[in-house]
N, C-alpha and C positions, 0 to 999 in steps of 0.2 A: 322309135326303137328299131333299131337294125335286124333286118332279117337272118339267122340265125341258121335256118333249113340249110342252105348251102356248106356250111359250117361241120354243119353234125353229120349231114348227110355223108361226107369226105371221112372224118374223124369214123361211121362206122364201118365206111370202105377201106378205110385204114387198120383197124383191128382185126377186120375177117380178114385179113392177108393180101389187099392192093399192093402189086408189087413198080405200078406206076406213079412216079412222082406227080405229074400233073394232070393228074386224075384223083388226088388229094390235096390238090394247094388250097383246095376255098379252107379248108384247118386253119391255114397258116394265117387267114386274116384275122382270127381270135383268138387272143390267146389261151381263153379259157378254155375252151375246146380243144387247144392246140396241148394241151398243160396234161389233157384223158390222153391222149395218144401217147405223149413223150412218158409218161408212168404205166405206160397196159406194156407186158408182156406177150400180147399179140401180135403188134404191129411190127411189120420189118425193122430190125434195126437203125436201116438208115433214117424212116421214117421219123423214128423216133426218137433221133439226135435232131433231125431239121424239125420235130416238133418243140424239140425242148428250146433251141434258138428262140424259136418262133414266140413262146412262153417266157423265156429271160431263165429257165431251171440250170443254167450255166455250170450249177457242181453235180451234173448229171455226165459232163464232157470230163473224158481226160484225155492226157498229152496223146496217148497214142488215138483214139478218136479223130480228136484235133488235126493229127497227121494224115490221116485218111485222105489218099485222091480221090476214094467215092466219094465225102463228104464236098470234099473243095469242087467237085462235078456237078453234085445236087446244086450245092449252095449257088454257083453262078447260072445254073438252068432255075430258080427259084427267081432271081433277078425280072427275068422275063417273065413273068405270070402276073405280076401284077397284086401278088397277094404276100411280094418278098419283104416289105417293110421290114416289119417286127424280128424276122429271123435276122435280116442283114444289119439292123441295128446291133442286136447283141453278137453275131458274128465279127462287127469291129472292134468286139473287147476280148476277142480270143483267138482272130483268127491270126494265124502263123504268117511271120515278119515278109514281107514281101509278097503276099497273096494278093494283094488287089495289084500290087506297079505292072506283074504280066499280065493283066488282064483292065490296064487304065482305059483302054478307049472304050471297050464294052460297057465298062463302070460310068465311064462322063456320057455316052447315047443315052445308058440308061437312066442319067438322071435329066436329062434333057427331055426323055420323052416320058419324067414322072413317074417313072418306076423306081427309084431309091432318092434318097433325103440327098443331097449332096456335103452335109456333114461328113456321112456316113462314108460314102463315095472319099472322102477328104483323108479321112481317117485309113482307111482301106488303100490308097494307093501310096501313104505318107510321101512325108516333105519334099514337093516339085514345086512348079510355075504352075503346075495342071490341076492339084490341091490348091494352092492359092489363089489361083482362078478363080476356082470353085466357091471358096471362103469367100471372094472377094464381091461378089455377084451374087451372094445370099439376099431373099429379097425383104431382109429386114421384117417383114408383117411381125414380127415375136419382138419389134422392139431393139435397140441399140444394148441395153442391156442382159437381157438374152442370148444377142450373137455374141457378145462377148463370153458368155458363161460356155456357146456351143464350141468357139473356137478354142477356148482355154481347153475343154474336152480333146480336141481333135489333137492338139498336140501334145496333150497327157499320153491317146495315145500313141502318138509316134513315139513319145521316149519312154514306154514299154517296150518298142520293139528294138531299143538299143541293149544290146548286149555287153557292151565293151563301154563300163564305166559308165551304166545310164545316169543320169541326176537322181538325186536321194526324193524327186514328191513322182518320178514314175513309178515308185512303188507303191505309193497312196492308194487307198482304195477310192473308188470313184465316186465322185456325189452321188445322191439316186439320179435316177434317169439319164446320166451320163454314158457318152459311150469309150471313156476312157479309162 
């Protein structure tokens, strides 16, 4: 059973008013924990949209949140802590069209040095050579039918981010655990 202490211990520096993101990230690596923050009326704001990430509570975000350069500030400082998994997963189902392309090389280091899924990474910088790369060099452990299931994700959601005449299944709501 995974230790937990680092967890809660963030989540209650997070409610009495830590106004440091990364002096709260161990939150972010549970989401259950991360799920009391993103619902307390305590915790800094920003907190507690990168707790709801972190948690998958997605209809806690709205468009103008969404839009927030604090949030797109957190989100790629989260990247680097090592505890960004869970929030950057669900950040690729919401986050605003071209957010990861200014920030691809940051995004490919970090998945090189294991800090984000490289789906996720795929999804976030949409349709390149540097996404396909990406897709292409998955290293399979989940099975041939799996990457399948992940890639069909990845480009669900790039044609969410199309505006202009997207195809009729990006509107689909996403299987579970997808991140399109």
């Amino acid at each position: 059973m995974p230790d937990l202490s680092p967890a809660i211990a963030a989540a209650v520096r997070a409610v009495r008013g830590e106004t440091d993101l990364t002096a709260v990230c161990a939150l972010l690596d549970n989401p259950d924990v991360a799920s009391v923050v993103a619902l307390s009326s305590a915790a800094d704001p920003l907190f507690r949209v990168v707790a709801a990430l972190a948690c998958g509570l997605l209809a806690l975000l709205d468009e103008s949140t969404l839009a927030d350069p604090a949030l797109h500030d957190a989100v790629e400082r989260v990247i680097w802590t090592g505890s960004g998994w869970h929030a950057l997963r669900s950040w690729a189902r919401v986050a605003p069209a071209g957010w990861g392309a200014t920030r691809a090389a940051a995004l490919i280091d970090a998945v090189h040095a294991n800090m984000c899924a490289a789906d996720v990474v795929a999804a976030l910088i949409g349709p390149c050579d540097d996404a396909a790369a990406l897709l292409d060099n998955m290293d399979g452990s989940d099975g041939e039918d799996d990457r399948a299931f992940i890639v069909a994700n990845v480009i669900r959601a790039w044609g969410r981010n199309v505006h202009n005449g997207a195809p009729w299944w990006a509107a689909l709501p996403p299987p579970p655990n997808g991140i399109g």
